[in-house]
PASEZA-20879 format. One line per 8 residues: their letters; for each residue x, y, z of C-alpha. Coordinates in pm, 1 decimal. Example, Ala and Ser with C-alpha at 12.3 -4.5 7.8 and 13.67 -1.06 7.14 Angstrom:
BEGIN
as	1230.0/-450.0/780.0  1367.0/-106.0/714.0
//
This chain:
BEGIN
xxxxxxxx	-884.6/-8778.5/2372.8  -752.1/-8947.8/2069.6  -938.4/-9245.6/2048.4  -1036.4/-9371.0/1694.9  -767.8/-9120.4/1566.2  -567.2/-9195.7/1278.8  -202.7/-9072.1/1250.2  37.6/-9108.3/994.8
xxxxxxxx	385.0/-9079.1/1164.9  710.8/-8997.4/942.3  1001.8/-9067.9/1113.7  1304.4/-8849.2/991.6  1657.1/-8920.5/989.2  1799.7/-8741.7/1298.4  1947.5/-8842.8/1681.7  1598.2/-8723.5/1780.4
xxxxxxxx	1429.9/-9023.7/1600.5  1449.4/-9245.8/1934.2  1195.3/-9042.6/2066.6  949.2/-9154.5/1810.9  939.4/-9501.1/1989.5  798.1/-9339.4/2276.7  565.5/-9115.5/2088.3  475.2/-9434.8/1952.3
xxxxxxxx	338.0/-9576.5/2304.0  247.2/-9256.6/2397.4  -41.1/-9234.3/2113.4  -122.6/-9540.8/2157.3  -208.3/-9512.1/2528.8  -463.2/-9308.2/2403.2  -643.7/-9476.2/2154.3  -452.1/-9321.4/1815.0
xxxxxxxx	-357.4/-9584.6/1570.4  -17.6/-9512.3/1416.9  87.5/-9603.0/1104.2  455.7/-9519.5/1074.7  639.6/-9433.6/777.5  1012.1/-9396.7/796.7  1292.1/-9246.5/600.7  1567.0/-9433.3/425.5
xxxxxxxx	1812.7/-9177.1/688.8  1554.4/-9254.8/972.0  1678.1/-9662.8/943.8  1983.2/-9553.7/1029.0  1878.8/-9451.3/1390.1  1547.3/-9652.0/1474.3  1522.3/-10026.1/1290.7  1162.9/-10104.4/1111.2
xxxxxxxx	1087.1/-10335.1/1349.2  1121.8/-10166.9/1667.2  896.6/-9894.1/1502.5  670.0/-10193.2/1403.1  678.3/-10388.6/1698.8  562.9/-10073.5/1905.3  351.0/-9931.6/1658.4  151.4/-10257.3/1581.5
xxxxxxxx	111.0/-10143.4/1221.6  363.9/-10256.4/912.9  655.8/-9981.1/836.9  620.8/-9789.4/511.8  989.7/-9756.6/422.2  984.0/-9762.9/-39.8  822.9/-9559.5/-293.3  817.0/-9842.5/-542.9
xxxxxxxx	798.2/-10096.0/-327.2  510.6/-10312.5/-583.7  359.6/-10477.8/-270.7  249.6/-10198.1/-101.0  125.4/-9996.4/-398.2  -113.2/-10277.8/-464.0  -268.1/-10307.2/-118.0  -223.9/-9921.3/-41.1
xxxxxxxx	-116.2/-9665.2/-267.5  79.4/-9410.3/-154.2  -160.0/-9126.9/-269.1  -456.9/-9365.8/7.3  -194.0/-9397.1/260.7  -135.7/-8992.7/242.1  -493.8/-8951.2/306.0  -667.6/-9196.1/545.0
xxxxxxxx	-528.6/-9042.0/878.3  -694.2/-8761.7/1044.0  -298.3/-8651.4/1090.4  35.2/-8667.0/982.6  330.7/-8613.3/1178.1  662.0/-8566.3/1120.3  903.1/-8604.4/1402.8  1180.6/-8568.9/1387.5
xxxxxxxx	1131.9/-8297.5/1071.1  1482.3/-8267.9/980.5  1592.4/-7974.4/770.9  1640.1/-8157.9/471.6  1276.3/-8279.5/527.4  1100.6/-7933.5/570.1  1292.3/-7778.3/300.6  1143.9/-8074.7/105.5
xxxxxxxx	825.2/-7991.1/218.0  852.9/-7619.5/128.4  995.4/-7693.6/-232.8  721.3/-7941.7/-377.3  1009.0/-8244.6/-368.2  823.2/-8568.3/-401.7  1163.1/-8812.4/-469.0  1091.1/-9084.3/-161.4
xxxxxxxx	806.9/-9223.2/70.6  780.1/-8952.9/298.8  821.4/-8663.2/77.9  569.1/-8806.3/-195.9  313.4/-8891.4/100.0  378.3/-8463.8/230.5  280.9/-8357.6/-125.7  -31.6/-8588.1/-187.8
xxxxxxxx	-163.9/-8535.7/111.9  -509.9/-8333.4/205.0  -469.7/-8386.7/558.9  -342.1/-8157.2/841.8  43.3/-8190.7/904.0  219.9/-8133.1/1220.6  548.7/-8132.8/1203.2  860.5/-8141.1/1540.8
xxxxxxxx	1178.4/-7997.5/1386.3  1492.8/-8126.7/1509.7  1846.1/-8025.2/1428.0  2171.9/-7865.8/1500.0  2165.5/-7528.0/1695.8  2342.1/-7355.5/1388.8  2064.7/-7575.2/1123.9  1800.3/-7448.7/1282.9
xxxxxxxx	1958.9/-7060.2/1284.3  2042.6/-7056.1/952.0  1852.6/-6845.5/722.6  1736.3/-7095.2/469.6  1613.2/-7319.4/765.5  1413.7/-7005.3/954.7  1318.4/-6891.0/591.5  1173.7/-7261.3/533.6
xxxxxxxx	987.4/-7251.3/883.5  813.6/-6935.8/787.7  687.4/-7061.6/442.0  548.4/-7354.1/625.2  361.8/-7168.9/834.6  262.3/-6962.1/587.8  113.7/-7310.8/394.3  -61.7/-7388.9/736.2
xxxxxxxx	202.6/-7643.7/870.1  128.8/-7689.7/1264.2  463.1/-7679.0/1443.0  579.2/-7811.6/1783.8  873.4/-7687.0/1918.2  1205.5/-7721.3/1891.8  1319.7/-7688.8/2277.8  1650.2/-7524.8/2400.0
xxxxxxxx	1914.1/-7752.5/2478.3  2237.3/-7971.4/2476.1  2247.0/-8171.2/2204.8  2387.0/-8476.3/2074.8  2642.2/-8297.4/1861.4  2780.9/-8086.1/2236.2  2657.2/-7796.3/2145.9  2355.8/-7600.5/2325.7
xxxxxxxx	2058.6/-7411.0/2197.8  1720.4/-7454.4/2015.8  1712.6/-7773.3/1797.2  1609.7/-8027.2/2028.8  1310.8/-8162.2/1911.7  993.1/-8154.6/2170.4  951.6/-8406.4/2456.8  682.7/-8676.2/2303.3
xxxxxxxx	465.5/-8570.3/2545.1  493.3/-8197.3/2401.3  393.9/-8370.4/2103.9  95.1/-8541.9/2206.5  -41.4/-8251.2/2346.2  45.1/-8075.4/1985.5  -134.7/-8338.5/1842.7  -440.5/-8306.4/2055.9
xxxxxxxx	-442.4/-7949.7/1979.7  -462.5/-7971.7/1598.3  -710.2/-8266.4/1598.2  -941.0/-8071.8/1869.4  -1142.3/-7799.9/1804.9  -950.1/-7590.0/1944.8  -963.6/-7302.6/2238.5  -1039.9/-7012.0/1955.7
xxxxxxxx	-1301.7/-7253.5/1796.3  -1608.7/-6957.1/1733.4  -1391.6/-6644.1/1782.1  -1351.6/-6419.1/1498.0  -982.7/-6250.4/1487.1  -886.2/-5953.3/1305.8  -512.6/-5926.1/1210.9  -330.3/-5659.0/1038.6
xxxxxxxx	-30.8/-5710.3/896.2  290.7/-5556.1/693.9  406.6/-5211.8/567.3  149.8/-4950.8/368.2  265.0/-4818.9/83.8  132.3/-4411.5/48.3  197.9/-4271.3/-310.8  361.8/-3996.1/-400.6
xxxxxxxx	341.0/-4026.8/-753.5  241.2/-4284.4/-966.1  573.0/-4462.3/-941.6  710.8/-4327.4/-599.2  555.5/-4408.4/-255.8  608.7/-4385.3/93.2  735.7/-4705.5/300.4  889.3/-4892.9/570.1
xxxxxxxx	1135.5/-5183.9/605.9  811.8/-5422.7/769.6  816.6/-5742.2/609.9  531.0/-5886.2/718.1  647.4/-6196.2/907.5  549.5/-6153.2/1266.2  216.3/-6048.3/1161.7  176.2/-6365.0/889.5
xxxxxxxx	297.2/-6556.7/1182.3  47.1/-6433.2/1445.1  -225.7/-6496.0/1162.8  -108.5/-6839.2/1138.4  -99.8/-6927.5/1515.8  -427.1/-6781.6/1593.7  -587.4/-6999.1/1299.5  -383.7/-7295.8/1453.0
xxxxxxxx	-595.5/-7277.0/1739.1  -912.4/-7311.8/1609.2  -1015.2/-6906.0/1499.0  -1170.7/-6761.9/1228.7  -881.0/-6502.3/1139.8  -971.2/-6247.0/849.7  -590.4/-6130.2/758.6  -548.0/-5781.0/643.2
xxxxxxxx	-231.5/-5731.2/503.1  -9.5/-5418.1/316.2  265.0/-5507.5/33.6  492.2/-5744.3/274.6  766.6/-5980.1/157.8  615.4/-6290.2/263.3  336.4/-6488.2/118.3  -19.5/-6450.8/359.4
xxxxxxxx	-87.8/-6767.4/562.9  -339.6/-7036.5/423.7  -697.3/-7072.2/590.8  -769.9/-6721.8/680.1  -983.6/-6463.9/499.4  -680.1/-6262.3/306.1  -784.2/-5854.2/226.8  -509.3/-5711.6/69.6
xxxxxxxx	-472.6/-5346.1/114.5  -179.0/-5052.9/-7.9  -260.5/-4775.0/213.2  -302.0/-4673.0/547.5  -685.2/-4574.5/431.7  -727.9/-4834.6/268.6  -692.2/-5061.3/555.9  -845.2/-4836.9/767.5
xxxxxxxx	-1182.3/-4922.9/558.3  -1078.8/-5319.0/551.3  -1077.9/-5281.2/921.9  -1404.8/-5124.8/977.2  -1550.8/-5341.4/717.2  -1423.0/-5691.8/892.7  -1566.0/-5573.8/1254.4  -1756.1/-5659.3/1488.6
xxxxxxxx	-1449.4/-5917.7/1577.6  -1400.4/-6075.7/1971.2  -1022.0/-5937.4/1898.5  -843.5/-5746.6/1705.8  -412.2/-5761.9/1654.0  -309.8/-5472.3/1481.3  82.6/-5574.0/1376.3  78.8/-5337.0/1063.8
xxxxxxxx	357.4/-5060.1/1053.7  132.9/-4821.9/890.5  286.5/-4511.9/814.3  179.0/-4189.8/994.8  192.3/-3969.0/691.4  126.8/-3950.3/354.2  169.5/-3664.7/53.3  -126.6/-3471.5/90.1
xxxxxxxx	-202.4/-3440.8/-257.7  -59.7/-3767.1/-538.7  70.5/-3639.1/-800.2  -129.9/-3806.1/-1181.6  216.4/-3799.6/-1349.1  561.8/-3889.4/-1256.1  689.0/-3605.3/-1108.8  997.2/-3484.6/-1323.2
xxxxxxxx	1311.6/-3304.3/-1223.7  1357.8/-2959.4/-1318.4  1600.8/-2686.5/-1334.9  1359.5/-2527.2/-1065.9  1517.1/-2714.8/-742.9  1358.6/-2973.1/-579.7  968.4/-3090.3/-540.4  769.5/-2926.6/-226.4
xxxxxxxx	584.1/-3217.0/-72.5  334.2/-3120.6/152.7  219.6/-3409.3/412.8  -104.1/-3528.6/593.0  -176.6/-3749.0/885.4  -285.8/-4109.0/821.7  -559.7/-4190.2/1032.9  -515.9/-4389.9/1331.7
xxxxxxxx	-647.0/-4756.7/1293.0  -538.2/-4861.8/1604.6  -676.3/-4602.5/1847.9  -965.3/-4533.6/1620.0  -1091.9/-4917.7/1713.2  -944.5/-4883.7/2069.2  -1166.4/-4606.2/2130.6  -1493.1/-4726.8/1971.1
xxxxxxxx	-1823.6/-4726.7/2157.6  -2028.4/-4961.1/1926.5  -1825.2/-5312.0/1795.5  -1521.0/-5263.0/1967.1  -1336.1/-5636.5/2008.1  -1314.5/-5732.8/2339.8  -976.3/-5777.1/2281.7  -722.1/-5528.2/2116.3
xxxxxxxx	-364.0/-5526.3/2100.2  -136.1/-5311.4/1925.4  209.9/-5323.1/1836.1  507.9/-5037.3/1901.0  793.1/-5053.6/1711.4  1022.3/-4852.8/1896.5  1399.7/-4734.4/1881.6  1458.5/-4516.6/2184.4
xxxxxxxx	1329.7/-4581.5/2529.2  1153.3/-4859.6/2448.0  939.7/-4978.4/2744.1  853.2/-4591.5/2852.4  749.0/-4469.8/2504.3  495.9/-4826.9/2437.3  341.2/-4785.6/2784.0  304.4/-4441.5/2679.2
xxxxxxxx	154.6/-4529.6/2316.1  -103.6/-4770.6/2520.0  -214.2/-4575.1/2758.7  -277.5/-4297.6/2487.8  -442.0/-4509.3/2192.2  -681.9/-4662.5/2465.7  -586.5/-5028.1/2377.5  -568.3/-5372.0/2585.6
xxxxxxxx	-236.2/-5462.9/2521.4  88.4/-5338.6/2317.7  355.3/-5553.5/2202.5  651.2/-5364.2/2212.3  984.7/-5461.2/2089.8  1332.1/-5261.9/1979.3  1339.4/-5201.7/1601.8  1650.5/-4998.3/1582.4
xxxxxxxx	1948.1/-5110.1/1303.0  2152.1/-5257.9/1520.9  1863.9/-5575.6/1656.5  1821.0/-5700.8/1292.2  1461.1/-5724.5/1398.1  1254.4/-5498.8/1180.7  1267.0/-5756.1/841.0  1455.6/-5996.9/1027.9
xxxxxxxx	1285.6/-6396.7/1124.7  1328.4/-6308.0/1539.0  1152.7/-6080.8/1766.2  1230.6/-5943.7/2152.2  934.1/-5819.8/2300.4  774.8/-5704.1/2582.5  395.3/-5754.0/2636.3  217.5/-5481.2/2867.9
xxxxxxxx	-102.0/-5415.5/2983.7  -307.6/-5278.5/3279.0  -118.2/-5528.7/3506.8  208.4/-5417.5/3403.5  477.3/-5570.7/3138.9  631.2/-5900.9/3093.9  963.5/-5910.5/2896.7  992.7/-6226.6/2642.4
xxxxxxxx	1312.3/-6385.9/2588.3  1413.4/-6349.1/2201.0  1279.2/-6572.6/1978.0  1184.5/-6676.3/1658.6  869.7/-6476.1/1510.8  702.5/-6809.5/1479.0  737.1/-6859.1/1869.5  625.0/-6525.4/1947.2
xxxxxxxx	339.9/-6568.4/1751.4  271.1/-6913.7/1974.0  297.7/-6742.8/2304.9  119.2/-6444.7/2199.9  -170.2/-6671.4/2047.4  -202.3/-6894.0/2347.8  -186.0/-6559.8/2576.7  -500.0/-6415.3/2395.8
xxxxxxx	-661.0/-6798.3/2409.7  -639.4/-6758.5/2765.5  -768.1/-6434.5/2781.3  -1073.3/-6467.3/2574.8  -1160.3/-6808.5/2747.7  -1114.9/-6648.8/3102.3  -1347.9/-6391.2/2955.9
//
């Protein structure tokens, strides 16, 4: 399958960089050429010639080095693979990557280059949990960084947890993932995404504490596998995910009409927190305080997006699966919400203070449909965007 294929191959500086050697053979079994490229930190774990020796190719190791630049620049080496990978990706490396850093080999190659980049983080349990690190991850898959992994684990330090970068294996199949067409290849996605924002008055409005991260990251996984995502998204906190059709939208109405517009779809994911009500009538001007007591606000009902497609008898997706962010009774009150809004599947998880989730980089959730529910371990919003991507790749291929 990856005959004739190009890859670029940084090697970071981590434990984890053994398994490059194998990754090495294992590409080249079948029919990738790999030219490898590897960090000043990443000698101190794998020598240049083993990496040569295995990958066939000459080791890329100096940023000025005057011989290279005259037979291959740096900015022609970034570009003449149909992939680069980075494995390990340290943390240092991917918070490189995220803030434009271009002071060595690696990093310089990671900003020139127009190619697809996978990356296989690898790190410390407590790395990888750290804010900055799961902050990092979710800008990267914002830019449209593929990610593999990292596994669960004991590591080399004696602790136990994710950080362990994927098997290379794992990462051959990652890799001929992103250079295949993929299994969403001709399916159009609809994907909602973040709070809405319903005025009261022209500097007051109505919220929620969504950030927008779960649904940027299902955007980003469903793109990742080949589909043609059109992203509609309210005011969140993180930036929208690169190669998808962005609509941005304030109001529940508003992407109500985004929605309708961006149909027919084969599936729609609707992993907004829109807000049920708004004022019934926005006030032009601020509204002022007076000696009179407080403002009456009188409320309306948003309309329902999701059970408003659900329920559709012309250009209803094949596909539609809704999201309930619940705080009590979890499990009862989503099968509930499903069975009433008419969809295919809801993704429920446990919003309430005391998860952290709502705004937060991990999700626990529970997927149900008509064959019942199946209860995900918690995980990074990232993952649960994987699984929940490859779950609806499944479903629309068996269909």
């Amino acid at each position: 399958m990856l005959q004739g294929k190009r890859i670029l191959l940084i090697i970071g500086g981590g434990i984890a960089a053994f398994k490059s050697l194998d990754l090495i053979r294992r590409l080249r079994e079948r029919g990738a050429s790999v030219t490898p490229v590897l960090t000043k930190a990443g000698t101190e774990f794998v020598t240049p010639l083993s990496v040569s020796a295995l990958a066939g190719e000459k080791v890329y190791t100096d940023l000025f080095d005057l011989t290279d630049e005259a037979e291959m620049g740096h900015i022609q080496l970034s570009r003449v693979a149909d992939l680069v990978v980075v494995a390990p990706a340290t943390a240092d490396l991917m918070a490189k990557m995220v803030g434009g850093h271009a002071n060595d080999l690696a990093s310089t190659l990671l900003m020139a280059t127009d190619t697809p980049v996978l990356i296989a983080p690898a790190m410390n349990v407590r790395m990888w949990d750290h804010p900055a690190t799961q902050r990092n991850l979710a800008q990267l898959l914002a830019d449209g960084i593929m990610v593999t992994g990292p596994n669960e684990g004991d590591m080399a330090c004696g602790e136990f947890g994710p950080g362990r970068m994927s098997e290379p294996m794992e990462i051959v199949e990652a890799v001929q993932n992103a250079l295949s067409d993929g299994p969403l290849k001709g399916k159009r996605i609809v994907v909602t995404s973040g709070p809405t924002h319903e005025p009261i008055d022209p500097v007051r409005y109505i919220a929620n504490r969504s950030s927008g991260a779960q649904g940027t990251a299902i955007a980003s996984a469903l793109r990742a596998l080949g589909a043609d995502v059109v992203f509609v998204t309210g005011p969140a906190d993180v930036p929208p995910p690169q190669g998808v059709e962005v609509i941005k939208v304030e109001t529940a109405r508003e992407m109500r009409q985004a929605v309708l517009d961006a149909l027919p779809a084969d599936a729609g994911v609707f992993a907004a927190a829109v807000a049920d009500w708004r004022v019934a009538t926005e006030a032009t001007s601020k509204i002022k305080k007076t000696k009179d007591g407080l403002p009456t606000l009188e409320f309306a009902e948003n309309p329902d997006i999701l059970a408003e497609v659900s329920q559709m008898t012309k250009d209803r997706p094949p596909l539609v699966v809704g999201f309930a962010a619940e705080t009590d009774d979890v499990i009862a009150n989503a099968t509930a919400k499903r069975a009433r809004k008419g969809c295919d599947w809801i993704v429920a998880n446990d919003v309430s203070p005391a998860t952290g989730i709502m705004g937060g980089s991990e999700n626990a959730v529970t997927l149900i449909s008509a064959d019942g529910s199946e209860a995900w371990p918690r995980m990074g919003k990232d993952a649960v965007a994987r699984q929940l991507a490859d779950h609806i790749a499944a479903h629309l291929g068996a269909d």
